[in-house]
C-alpha positions in Angstrom: -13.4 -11.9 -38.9 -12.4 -15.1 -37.1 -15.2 -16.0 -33.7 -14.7 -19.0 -31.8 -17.6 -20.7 -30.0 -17.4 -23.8 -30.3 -14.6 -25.7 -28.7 -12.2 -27.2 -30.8 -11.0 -30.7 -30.3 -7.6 -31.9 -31.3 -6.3 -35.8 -31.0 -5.7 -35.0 -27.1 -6.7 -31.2 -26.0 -9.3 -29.0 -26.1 -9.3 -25.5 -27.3 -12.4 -23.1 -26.1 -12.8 -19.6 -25.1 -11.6 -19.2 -21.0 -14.2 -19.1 -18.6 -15.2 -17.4 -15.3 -14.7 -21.3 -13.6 -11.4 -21.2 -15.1 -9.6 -19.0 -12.1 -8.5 -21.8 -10.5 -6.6 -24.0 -13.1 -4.9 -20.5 -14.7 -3.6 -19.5 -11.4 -2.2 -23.3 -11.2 0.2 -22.3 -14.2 0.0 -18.5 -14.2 1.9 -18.4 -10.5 5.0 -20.5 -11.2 8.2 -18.3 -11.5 9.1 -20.8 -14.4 6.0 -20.3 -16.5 6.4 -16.4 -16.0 10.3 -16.6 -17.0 10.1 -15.3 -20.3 7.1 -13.6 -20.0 6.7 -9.8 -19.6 4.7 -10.6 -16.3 5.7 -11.6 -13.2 4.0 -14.8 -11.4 0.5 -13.7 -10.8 -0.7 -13.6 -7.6 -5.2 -14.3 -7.1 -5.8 -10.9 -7.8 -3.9 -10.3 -10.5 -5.0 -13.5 -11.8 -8.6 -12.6 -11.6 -7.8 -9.8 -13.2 -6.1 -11.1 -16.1 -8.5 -13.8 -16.3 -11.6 -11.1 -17.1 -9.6 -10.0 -20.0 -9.3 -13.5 -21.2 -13.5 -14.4 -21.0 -14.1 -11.2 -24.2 -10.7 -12.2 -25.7 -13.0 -15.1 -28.1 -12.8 -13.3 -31.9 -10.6 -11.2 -34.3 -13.0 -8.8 -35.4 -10.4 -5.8 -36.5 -6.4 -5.4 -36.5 -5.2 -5.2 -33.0 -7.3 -8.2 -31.3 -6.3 -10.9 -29.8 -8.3 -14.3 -29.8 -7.2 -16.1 -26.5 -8.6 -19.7 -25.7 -7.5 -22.0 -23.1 -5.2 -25.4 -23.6 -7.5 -28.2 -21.3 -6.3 -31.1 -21.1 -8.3 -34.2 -19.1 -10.5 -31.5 -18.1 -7.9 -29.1 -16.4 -6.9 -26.0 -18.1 -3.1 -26.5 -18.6 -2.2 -23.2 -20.6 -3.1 -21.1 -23.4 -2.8 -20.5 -26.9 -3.2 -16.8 -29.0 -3.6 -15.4 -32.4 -3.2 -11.7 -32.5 -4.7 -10.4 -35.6 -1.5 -7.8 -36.3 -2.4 -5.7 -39.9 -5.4 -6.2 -41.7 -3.6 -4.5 -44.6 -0.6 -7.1 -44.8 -2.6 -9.9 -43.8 -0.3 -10.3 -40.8 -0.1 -12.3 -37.2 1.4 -13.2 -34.6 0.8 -16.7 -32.4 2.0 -17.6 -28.7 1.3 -20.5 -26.4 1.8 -21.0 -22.3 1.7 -24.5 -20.7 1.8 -25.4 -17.2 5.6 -26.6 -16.4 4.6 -29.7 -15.7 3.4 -30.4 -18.9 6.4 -29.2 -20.8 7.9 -31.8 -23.4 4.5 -33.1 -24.1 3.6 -32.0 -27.6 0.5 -30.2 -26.1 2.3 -26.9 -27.4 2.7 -28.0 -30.8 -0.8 -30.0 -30.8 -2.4 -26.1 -29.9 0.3 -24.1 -32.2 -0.9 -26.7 -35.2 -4.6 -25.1 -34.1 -3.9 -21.3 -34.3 -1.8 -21.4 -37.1 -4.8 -23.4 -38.9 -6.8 -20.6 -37.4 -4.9 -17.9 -38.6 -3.9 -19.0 -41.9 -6.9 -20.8 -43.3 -9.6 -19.4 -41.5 -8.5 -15.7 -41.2 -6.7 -15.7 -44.6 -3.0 -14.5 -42.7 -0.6 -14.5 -45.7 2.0 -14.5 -42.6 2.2 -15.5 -39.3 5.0 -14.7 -36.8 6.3 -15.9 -33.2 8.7 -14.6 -30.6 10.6 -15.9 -27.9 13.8 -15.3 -25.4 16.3 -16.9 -27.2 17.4 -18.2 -23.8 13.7 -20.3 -24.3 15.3 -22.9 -26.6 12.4 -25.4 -26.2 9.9 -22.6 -27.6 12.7 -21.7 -30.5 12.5 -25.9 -31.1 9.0 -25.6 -31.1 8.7 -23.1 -33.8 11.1 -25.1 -35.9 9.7 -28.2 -35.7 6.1 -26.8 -37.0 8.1 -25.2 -40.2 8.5 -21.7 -38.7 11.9 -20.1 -40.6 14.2 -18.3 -37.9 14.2 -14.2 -39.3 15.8 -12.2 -36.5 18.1 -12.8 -33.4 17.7 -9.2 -31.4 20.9 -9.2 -29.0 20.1 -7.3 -25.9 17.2 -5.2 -27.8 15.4 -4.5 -24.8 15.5 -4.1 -21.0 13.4 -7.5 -19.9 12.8 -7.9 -15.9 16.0 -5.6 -15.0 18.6 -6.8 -17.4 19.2 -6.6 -20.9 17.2 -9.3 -23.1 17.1 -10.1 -26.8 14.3 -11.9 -28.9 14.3 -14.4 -31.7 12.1 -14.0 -34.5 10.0 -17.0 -36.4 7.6 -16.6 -39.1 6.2 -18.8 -42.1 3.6 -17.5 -45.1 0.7 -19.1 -46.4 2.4 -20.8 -49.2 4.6 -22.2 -47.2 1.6 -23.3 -44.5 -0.2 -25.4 -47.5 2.7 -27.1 -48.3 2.9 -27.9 -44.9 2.0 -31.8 -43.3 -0.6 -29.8 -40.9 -2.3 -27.8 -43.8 -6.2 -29.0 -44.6 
């Protein structure tokens, strides 16, 4: 079992558990068409926002397969994204890990700073022997992303899906344990 409840604190971000006074700075982000792109939502709109946003506040610990632990990327004191772990077999010792920044702060490390975080998280708090992430393979800054943390490039699925009305594919990234402790961001 993995709970967060303290904030954690990297060289320039915060990581904590989302709050109810975080509606505001979500909806910033979570209504842009660019941050929804390659996301299986649309732009939220207040409402759905809200909604989402009450799923976020219990989302705080991996307790069993099947949860998500979602905490909130603040930066400067405005919550500029988010980061996940989702706990995916307890049996396999396998996850999966995602991040969502604000458009504006695109190109600014703040991914990889929070990516660093969960994988920690996941692989030396958890005990994940491996951890996965997906993306559009049109989203070549996320596939860079996953690269430049030591991620190994698995699967390119060509048109496996229909994605927001038209065929889409996904690219699969994962990296083991072993390969986490050899890593320059291992403990």
């Amino acid at each position: 079992m993995l709970e967060i409840t303290q904030p954690i604190k990297t060289e320039r971000l915060v990581l904590r558990p989302f709050t109810e006074a975080d509606e505001d700075d979500m909806l910033a982000f979570e209504s842009i068409p660019e941050v929804a792109r390659y996301l299986f939502n649309e732009p939220r709109t207040r409402e759905d926002n809200a909604k989402e946003l009450a799923l976020r506040v219990q989302q705080t610990a991996l307790r069993k397969e099947g949860d998500t632990l979602m905490l909130a990327i603040e930066q400067g004191g405005t919550v500029i994204g988010y980061t996940l772990l989702i706990w995916l077999s307890e049996q396999n010792k396998q996850g999966e890990f995602g991040y969502v920044l604000h458009s504006d702060h695109h190109g600014s490390g703040y991914a990889s700073e929070a990516s660093v975080e969960m994988l920690r998280l996941g692989f030396e708090q958890l005990g994940l022997h491996r951890i996965i992430g997906r993306c559009d393979p049109r989203n070549t800054g996320s596939a860079r992303l996953m690269e430049r943390l030591g991620l190994r490039k698995e699967a390119h699925f060509v048109e496996s899906e229909i994605f927001k009305g038209e065929w889409g594919g996904e690219l699969h990234y994962a990296m083991l344990a072993r390969e986490w402790a050899e890593s320059r961001w291992a403990s």
